[in-house]
PyMOL commands that place a pseudoatom at each C-alpha (Angstrom):
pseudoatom trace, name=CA, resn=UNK, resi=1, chain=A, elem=C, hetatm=0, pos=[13.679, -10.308, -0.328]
pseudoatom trace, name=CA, resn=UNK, resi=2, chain=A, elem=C, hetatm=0, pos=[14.747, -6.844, 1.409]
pseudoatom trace, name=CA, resn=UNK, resi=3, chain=A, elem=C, hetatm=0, pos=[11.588, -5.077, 0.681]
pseudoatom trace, name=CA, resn=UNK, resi=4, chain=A, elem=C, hetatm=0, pos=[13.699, -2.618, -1.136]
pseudoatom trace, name=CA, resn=UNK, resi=5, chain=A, elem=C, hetatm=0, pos=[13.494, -2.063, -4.905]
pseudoatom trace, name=CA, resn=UNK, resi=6, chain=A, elem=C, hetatm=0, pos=[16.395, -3.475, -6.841]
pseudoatom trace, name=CA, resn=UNK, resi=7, chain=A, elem=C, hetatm=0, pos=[17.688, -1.615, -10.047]
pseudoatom trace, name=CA, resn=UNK, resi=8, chain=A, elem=C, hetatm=0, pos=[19.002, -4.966, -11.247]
pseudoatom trace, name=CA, resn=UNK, resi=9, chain=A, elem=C, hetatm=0, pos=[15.702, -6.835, -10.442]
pseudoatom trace, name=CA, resn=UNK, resi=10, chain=A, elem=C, hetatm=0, pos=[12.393, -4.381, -10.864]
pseudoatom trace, name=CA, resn=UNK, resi=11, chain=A, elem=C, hetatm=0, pos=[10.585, -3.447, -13.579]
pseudoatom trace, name=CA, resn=UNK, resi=12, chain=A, elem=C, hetatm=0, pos=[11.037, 0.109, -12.871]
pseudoatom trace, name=CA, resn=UNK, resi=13, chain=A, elem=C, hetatm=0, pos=[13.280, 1.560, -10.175]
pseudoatom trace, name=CA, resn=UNK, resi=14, chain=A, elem=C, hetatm=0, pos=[11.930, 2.717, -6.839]
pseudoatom trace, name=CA, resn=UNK, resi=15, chain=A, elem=C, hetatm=0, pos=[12.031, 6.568, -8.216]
pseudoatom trace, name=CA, resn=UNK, resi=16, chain=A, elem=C, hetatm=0, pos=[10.446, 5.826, -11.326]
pseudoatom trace, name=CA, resn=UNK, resi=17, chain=A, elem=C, hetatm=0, pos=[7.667, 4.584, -9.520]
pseudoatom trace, name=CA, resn=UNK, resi=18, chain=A, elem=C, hetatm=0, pos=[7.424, 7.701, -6.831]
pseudoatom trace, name=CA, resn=UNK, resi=19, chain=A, elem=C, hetatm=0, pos=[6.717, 9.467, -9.962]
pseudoatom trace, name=CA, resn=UNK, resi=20, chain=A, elem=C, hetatm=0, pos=[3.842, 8.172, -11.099]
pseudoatom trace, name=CA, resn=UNK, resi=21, chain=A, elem=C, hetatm=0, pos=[2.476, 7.972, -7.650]
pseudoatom trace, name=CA, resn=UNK, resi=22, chain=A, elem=C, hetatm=0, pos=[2.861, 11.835, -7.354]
pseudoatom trace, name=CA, resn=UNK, resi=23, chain=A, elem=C, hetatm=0, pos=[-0.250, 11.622, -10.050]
pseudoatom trace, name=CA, resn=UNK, resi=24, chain=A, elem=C, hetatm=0, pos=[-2.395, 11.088, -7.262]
pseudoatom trace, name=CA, resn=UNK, resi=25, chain=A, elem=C, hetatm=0, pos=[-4.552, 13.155, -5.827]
pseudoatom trace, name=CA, resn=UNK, resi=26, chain=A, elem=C, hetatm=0, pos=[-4.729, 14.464, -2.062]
pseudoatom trace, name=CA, resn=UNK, resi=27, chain=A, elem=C, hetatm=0, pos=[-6.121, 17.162, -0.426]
pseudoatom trace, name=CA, resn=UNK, resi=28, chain=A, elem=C, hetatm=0, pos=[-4.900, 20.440, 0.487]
pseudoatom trace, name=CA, resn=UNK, resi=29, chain=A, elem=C, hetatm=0, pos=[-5.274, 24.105, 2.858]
pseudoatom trace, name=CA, resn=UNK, resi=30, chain=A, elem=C, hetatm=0, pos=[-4.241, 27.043, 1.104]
pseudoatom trace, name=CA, resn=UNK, resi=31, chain=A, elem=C, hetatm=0, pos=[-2.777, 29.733, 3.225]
pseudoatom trace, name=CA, resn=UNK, resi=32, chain=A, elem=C, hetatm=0, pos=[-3.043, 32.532, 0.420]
pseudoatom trace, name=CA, resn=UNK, resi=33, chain=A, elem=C, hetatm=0, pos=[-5.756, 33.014, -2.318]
pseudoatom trace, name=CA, resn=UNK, resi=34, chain=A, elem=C, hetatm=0, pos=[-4.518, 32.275, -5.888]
pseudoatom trace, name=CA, resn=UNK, resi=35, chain=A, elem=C, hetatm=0, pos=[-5.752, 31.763, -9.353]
pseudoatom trace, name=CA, resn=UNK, resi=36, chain=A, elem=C, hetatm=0, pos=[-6.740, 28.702, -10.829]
pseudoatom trace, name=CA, resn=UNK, resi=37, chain=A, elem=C, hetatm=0, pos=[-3.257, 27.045, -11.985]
pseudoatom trace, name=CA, resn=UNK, resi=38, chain=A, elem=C, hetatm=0, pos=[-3.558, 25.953, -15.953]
pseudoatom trace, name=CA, resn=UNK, resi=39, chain=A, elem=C, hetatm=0, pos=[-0.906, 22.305, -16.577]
pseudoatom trace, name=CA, resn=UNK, resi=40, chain=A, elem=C, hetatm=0, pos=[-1.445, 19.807, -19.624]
pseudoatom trace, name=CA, resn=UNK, resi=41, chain=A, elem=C, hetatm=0, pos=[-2.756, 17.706, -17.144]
pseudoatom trace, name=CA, resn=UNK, resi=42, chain=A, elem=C, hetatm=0, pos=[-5.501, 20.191, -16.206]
pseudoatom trace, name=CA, resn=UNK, resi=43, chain=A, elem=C, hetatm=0, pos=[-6.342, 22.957, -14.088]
pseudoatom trace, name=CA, resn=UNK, resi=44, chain=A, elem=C, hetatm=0, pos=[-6.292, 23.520, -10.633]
pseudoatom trace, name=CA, resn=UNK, resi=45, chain=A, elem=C, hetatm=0, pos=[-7.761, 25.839, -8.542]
pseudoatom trace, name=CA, resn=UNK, resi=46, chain=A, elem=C, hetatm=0, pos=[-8.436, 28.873, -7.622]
pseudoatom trace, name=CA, resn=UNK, resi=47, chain=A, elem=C, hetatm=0, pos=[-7.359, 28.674, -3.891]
pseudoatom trace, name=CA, resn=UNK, resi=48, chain=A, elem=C, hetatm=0, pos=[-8.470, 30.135, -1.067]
pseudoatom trace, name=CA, resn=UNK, resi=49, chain=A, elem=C, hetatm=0, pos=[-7.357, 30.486, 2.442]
pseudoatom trace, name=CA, resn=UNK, resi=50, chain=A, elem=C, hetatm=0, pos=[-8.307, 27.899, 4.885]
pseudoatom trace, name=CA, resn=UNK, resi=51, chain=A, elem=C, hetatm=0, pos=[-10.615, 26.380, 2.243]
pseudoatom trace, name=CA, resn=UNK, resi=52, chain=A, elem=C, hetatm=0, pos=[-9.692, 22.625, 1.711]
pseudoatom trace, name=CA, resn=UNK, resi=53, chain=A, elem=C, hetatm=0, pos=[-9.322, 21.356, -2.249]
pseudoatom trace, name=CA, resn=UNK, resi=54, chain=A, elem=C, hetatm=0, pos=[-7.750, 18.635, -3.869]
pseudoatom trace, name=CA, resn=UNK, resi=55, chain=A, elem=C, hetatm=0, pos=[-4.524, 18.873, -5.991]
pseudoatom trace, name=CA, resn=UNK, resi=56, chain=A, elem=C, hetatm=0, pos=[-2.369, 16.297, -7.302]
pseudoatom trace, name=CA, resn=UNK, resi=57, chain=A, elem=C, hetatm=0, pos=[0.652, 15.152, -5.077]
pseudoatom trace, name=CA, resn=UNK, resi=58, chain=A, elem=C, hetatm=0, pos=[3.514, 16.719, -7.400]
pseudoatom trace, name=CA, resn=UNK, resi=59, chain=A, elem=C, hetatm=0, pos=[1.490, 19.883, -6.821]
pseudoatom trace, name=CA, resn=UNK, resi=60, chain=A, elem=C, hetatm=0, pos=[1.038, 19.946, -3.413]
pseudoatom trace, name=CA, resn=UNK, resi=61, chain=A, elem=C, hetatm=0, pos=[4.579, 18.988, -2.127]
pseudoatom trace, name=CA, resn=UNK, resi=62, chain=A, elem=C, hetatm=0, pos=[5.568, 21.935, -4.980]
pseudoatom trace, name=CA, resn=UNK, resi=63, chain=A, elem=C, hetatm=0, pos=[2.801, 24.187, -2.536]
pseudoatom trace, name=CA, resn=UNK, resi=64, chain=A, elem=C, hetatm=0, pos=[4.117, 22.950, 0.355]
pseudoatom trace, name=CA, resn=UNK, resi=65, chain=A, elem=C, hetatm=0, pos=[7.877, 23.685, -0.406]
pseudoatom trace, name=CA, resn=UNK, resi=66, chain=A, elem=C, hetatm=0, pos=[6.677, 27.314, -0.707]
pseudoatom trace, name=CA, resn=UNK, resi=67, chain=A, elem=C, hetatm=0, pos=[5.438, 27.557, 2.366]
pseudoatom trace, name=CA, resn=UNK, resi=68, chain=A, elem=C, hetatm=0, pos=[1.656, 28.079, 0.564]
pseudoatom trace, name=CA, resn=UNK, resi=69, chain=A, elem=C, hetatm=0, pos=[-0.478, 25.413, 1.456]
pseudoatom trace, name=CA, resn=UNK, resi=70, chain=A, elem=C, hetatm=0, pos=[-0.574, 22.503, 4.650]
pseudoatom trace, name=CA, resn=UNK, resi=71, chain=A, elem=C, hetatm=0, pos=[-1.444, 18.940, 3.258]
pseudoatom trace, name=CA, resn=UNK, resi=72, chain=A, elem=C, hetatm=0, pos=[-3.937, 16.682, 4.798]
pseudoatom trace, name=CA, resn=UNK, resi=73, chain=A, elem=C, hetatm=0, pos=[-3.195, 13.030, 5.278]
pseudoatom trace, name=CA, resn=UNK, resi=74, chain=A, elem=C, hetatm=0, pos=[-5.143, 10.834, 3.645]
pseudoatom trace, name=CA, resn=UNK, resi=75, chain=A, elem=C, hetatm=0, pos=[-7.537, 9.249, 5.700]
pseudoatom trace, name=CA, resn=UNK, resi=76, chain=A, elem=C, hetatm=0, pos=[-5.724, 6.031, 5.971]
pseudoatom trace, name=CA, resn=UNK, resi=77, chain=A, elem=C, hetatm=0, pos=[-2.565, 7.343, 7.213]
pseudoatom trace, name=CA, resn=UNK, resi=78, chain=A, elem=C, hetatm=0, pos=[-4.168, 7.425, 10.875]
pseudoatom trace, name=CA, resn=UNK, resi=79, chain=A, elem=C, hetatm=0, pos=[-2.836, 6.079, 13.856]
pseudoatom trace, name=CA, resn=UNK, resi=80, chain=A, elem=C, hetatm=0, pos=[-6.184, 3.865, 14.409]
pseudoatom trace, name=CA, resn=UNK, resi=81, chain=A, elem=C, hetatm=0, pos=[-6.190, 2.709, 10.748]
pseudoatom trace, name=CA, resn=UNK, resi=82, chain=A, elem=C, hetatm=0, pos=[-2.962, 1.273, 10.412]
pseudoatom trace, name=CA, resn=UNK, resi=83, chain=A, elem=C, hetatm=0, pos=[-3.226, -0.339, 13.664]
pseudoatom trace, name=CA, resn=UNK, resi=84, chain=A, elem=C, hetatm=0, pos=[-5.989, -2.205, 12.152]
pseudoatom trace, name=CA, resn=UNK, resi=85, chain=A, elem=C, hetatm=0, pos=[-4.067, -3.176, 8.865]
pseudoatom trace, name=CA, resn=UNK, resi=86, chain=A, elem=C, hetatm=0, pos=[-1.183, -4.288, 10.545]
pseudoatom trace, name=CA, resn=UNK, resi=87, chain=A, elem=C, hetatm=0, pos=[-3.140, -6.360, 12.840]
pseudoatom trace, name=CA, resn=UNK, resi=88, chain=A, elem=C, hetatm=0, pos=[-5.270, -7.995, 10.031]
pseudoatom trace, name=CA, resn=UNK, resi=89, chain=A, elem=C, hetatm=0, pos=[-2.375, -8.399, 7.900]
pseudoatom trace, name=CA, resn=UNK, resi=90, chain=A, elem=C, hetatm=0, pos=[-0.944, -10.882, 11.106]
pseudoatom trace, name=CA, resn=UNK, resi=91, chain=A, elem=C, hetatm=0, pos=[-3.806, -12.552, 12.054]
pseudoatom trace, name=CA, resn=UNK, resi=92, chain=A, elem=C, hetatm=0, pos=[-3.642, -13.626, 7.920]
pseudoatom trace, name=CA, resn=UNK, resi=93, chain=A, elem=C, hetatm=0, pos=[-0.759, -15.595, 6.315]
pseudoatom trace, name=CA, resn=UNK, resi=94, chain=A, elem=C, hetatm=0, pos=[-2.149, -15.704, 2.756]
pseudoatom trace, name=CA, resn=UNK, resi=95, chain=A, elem=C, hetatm=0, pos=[-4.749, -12.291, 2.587]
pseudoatom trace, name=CA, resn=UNK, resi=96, chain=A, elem=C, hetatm=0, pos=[-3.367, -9.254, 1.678]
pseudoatom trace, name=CA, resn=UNK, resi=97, chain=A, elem=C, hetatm=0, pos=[-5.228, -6.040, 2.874]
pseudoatom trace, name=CA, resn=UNK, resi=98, chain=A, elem=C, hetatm=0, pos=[-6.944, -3.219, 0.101]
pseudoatom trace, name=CA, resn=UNK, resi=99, chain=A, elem=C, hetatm=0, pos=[-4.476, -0.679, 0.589]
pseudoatom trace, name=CA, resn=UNK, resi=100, chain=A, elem=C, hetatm=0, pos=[-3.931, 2.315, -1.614]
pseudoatom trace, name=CA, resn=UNK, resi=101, chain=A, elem=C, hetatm=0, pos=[-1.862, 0.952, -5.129]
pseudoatom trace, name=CA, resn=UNK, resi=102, chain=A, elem=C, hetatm=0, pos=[0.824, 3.943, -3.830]
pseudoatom trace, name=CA, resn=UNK, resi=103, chain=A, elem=C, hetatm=0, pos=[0.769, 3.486, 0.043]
pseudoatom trace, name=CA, resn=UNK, resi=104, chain=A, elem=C, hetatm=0, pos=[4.101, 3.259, 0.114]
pseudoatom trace, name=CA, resn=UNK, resi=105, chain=A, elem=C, hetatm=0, pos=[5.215, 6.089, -1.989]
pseudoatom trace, name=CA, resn=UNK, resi=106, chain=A, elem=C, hetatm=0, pos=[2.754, 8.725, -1.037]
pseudoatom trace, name=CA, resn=UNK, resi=107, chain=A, elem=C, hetatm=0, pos=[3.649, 8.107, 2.722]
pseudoatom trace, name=CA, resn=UNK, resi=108, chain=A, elem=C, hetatm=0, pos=[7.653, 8.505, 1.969]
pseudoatom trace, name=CA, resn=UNK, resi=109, chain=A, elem=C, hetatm=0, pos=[7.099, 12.056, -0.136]
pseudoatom trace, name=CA, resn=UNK, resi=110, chain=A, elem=C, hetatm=0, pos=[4.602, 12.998, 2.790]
pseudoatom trace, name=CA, resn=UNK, resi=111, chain=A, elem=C, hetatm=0, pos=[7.495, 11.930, 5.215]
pseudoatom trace, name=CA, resn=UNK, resi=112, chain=A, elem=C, hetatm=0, pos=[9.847, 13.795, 3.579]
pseudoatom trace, name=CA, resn=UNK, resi=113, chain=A, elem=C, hetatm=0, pos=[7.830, 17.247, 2.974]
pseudoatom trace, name=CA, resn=UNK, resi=114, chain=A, elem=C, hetatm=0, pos=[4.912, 17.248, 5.006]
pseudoatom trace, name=CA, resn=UNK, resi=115, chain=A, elem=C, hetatm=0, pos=[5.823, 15.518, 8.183]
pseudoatom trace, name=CA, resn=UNK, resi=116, chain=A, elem=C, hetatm=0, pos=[4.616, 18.398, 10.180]
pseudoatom trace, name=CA, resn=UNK, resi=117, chain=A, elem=C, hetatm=0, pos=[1.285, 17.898, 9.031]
pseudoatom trace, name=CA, resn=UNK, resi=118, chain=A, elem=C, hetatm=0, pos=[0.947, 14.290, 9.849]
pseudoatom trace, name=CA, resn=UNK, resi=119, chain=A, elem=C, hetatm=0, pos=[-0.032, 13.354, 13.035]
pseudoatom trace, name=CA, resn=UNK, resi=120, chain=A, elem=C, hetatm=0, pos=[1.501, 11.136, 15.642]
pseudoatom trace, name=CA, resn=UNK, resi=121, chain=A, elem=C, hetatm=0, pos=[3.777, 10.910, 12.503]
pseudoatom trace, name=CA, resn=UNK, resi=122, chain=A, elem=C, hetatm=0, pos=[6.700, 9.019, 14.725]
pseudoatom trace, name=CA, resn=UNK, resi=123, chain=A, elem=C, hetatm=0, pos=[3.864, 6.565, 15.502]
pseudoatom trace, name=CA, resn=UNK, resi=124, chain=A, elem=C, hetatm=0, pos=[2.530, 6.439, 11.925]
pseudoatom trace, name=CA, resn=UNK, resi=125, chain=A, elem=C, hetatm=0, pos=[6.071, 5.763, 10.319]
pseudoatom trace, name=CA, resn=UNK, resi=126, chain=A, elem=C, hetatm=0, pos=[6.708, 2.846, 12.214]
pseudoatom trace, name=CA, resn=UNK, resi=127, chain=A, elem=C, hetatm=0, pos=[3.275, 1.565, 11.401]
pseudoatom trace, name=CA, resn=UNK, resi=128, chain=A, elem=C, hetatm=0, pos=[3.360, 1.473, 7.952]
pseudoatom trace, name=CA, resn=UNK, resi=129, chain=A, elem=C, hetatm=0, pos=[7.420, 0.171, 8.274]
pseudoatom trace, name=CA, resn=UNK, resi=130, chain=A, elem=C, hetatm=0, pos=[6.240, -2.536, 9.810]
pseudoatom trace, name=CA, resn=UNK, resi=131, chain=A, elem=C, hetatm=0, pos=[2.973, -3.260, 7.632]
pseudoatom trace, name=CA, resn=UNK, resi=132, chain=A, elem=C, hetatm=0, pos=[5.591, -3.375, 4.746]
pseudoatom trace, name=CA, resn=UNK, resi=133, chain=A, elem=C, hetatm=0, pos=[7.481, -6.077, 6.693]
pseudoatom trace, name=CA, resn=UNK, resi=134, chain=A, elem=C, hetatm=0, pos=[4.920, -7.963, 7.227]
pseudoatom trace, name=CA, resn=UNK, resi=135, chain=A, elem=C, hetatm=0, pos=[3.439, -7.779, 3.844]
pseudoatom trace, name=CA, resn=UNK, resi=136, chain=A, elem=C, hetatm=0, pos=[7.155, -9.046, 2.186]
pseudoatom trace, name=CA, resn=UNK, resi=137, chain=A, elem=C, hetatm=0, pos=[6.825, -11.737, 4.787]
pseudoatom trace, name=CA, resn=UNK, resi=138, chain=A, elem=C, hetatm=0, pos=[4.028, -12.648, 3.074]
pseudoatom trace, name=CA, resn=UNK, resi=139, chain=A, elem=C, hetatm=0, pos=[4.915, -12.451, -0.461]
pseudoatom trace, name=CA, resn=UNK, resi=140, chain=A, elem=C, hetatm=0, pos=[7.919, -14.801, 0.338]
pseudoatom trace, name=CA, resn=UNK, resi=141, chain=A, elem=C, hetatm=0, pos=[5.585, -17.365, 1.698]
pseudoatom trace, name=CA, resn=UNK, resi=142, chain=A, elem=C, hetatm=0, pos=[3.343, -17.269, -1.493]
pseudoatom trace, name=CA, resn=UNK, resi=143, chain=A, elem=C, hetatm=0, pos=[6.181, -17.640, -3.837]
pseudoatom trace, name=CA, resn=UNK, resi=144, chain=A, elem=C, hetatm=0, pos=[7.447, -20.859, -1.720]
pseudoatom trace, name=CA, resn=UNK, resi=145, chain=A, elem=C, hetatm=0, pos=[4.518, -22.283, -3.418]
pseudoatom trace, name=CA, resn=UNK, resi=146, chain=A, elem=C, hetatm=0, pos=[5.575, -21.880, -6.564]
pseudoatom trace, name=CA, resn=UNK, resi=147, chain=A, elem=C, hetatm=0, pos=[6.516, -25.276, -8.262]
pseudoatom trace, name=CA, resn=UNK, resi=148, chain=A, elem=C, hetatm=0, pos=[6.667, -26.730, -11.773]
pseudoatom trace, name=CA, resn=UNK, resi=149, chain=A, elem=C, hetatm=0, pos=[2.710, -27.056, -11.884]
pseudoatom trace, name=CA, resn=UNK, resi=150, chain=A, elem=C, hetatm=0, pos=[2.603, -23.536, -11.755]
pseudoatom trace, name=CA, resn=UNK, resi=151, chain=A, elem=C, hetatm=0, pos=[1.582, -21.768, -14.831]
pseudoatom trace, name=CA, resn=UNK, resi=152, chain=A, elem=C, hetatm=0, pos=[0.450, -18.293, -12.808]
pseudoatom trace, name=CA, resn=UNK, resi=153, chain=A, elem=C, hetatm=0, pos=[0.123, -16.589, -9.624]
pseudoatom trace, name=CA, resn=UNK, resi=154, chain=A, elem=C, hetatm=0, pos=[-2.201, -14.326, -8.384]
pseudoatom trace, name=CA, resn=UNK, resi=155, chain=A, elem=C, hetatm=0, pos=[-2.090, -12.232, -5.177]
pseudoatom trace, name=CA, resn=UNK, resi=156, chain=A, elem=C, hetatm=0, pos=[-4.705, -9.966, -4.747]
pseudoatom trace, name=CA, resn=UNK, resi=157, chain=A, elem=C, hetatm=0, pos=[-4.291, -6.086, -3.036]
pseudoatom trace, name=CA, resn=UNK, resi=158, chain=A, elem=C, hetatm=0, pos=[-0.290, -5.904, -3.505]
pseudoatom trace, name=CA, resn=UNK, resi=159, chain=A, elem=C, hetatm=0, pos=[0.854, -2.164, -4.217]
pseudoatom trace, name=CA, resn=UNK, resi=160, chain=A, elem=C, hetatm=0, pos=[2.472, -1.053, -7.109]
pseudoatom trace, name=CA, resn=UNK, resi=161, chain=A, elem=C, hetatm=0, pos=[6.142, -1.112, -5.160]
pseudoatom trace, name=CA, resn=UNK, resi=162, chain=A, elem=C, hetatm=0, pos=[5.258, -4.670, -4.033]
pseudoatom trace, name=CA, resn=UNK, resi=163, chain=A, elem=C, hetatm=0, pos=[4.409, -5.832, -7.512]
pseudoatom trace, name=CA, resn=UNK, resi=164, chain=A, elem=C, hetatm=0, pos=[7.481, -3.682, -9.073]
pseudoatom trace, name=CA, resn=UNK, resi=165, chain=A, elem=C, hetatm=0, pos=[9.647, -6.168, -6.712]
pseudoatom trace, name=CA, resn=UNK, resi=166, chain=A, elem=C, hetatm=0, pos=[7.777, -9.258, -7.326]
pseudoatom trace, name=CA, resn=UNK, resi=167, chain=A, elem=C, hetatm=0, pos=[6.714, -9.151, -10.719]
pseudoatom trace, name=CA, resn=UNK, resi=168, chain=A, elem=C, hetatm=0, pos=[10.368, -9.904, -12.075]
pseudoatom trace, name=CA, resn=UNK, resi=169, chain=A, elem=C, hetatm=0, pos=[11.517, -12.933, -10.141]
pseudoatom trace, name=CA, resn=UNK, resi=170, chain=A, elem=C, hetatm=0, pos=[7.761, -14.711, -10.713]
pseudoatom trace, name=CA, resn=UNK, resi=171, chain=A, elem=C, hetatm=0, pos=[7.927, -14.055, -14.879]
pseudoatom trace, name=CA, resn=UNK, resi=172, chain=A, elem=C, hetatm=0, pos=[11.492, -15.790, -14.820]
pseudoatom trace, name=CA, resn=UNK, resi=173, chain=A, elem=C, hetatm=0, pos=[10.326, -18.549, -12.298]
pseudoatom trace, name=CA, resn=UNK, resi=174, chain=A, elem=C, hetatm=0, pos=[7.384, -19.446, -14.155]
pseudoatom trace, name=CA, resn=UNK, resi=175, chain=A, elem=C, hetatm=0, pos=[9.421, -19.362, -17.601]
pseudoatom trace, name=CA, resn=UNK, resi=176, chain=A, elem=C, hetatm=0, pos=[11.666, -21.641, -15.969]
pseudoatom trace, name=CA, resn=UNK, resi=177, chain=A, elem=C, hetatm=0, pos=[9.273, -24.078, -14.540]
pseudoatom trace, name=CA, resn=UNK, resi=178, chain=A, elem=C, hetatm=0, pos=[7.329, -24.058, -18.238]
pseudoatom trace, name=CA, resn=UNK, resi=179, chain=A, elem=C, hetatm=0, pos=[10.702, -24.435, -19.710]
pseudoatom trace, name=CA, resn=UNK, resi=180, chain=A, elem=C, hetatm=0, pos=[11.063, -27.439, -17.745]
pseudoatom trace, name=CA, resn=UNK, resi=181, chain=A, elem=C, hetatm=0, pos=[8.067, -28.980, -18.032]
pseudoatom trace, name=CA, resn=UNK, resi=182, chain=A, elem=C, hetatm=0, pos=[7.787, -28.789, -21.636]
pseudoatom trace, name=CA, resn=UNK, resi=183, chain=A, elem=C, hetatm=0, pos=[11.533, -27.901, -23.213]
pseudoatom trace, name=CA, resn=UNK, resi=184, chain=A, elem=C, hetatm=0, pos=[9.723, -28.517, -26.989]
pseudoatom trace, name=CA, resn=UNK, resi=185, chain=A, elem=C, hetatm=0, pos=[7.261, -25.552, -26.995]
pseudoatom trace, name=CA, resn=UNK, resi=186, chain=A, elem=C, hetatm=0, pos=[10.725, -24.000, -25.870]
pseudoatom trace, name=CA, resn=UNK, resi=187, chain=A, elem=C, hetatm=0, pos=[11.522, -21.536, -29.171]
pseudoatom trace, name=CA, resn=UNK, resi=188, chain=A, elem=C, hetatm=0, pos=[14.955, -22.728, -29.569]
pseudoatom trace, name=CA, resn=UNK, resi=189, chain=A, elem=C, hetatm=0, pos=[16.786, -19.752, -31.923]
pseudoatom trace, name=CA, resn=UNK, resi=190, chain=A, elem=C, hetatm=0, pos=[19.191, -22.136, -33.514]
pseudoatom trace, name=CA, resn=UNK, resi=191, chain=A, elem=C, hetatm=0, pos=[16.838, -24.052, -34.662]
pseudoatom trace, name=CA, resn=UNK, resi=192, chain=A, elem=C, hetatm=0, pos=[14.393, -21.046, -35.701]
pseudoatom trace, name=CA, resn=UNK, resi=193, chain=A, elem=C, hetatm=0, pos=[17.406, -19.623, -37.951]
pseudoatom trace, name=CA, resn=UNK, resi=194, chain=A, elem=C, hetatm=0, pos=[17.664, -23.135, -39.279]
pseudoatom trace, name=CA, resn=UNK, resi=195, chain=A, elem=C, hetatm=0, pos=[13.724, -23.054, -40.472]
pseudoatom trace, name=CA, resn=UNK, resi=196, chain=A, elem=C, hetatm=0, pos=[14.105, -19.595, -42.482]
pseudoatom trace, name=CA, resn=UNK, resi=197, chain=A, elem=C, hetatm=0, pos=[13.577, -19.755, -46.243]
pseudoatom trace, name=CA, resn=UNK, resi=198, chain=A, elem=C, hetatm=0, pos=[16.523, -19.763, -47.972]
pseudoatom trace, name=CA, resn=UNK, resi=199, chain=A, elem=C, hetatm=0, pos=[17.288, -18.426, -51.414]
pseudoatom trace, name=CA, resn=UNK, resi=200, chain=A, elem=C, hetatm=0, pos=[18.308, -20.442, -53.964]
pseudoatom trace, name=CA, resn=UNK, resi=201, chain=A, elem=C, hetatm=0, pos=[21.774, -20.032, -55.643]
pseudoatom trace, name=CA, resn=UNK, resi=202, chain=A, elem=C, hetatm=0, pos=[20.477, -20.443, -59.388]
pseudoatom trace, name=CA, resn=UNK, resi=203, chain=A, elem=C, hetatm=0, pos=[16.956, -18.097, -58.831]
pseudoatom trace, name=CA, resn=UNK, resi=204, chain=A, elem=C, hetatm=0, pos=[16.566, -15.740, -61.206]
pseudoatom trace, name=CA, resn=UNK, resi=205, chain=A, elem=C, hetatm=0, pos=[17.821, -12.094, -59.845]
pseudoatom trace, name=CA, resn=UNK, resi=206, chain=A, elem=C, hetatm=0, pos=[16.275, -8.679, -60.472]
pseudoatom trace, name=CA, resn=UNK, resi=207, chain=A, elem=C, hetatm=0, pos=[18.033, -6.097, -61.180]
pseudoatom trace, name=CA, resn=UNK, resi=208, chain=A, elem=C, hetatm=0, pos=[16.843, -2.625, -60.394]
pseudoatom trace, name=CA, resn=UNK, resi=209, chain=A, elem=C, hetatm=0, pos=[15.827, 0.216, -63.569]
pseudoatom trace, name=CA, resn=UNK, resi=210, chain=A, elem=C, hetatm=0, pos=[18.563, 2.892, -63.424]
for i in range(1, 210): cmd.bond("trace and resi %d" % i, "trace and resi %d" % (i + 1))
show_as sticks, trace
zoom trace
């Protein structure tokens, strides 16, 4: 496992999931005053300068692009804070730590159009590259201990890319390790077809009023 979301594998593909991460919600510094912005998804605002509010993440990398707002980091994209995650995710083989469901995806849009605002941001990449390493390590060495007496799994604190990767390969594994096991409880569809009622030649037909 690369770590990388495969078209031909996931769920959903790694942009498909960016979007619904951009639903979240993070905090940003107007540079202008504006009115209150009116979406389906509800209204935002008013702004003004220098005074910190929250917005969701579609709207503030939209703000940003415009040169009207800077966005603040959320508070576990830190230097100090993901030197403690990485760290505890080492020192465990099987724990995963509580990270935000979208870590990964609201760090690469913030990377790609707010890295001025981040920082240490050089230092903070590489931190969260390697937490993701680590993590996948991880997730490989829990699904090694998948055999045919396995009817689930459960892995607590994965993020939704994590579990977009994952999620795929453990349904089929399972399946196959049920199938297996007990080939009989196994739906077969030739003989399902065979089972269906069948009409009998001589029945009586009705024929439709013209």
């Amino acid at each position: 496992m690369a770590g990388q979301s495969d078209p031909q594998l996931s769920l959903f593909s790694a942009e498909e999931v960016e979007f619904i991460a951009e639903d979240e919600m993070v905090k940003i510094v107007p540079n202008l005053r504006m009115d209150a912005l009116n979406f389906v998804c509800g209204d935002f605002g008013p702004f003004f300068p220098q005074l910190a509010t929250q917005v969701p993440l579609w709207l503030a990398v939209a703000l940003k692009k415009r040169g009207k707002c800077t966005i603040r980091p959320p508070q576990w994209m830190t230097v100090e804070k993901l030197t403690q995650v990485l760290e505890a995710e080492r020192d465990s083989q099987r724990v995963f730590e509580q990270l935000p469901f979208h870590y990964v995806e609201i760090s690469r849009l913030l990377f790609d159009h707010a890295r001025d605002d981040i920082p240490d941001v050089y230092m903070v990449r590489s931190l969260i590259e390697d937490i993701r390493d680590v993590r996948f390590h991880k997730v490989e060495t829990n699904l090694e201990s998948l055999n045919e007496r396995a009817f689930a799994l459960k892995i607590n604190n994965l993020s939704a890319m994590e579990v977009n990767i994952v999620r795929p390969f453990v349904g089929r594994a399972l399946q196959a390790f049920y199938k297996h096991d007990s080939p009989d409880l196994i739906p077969d569809q030739d003989r399902v077809s065979d089972r269906r009622p069948q009409v009998a030649n001589n029945a009586t037909r009705r024929h439709l009023r013209r």
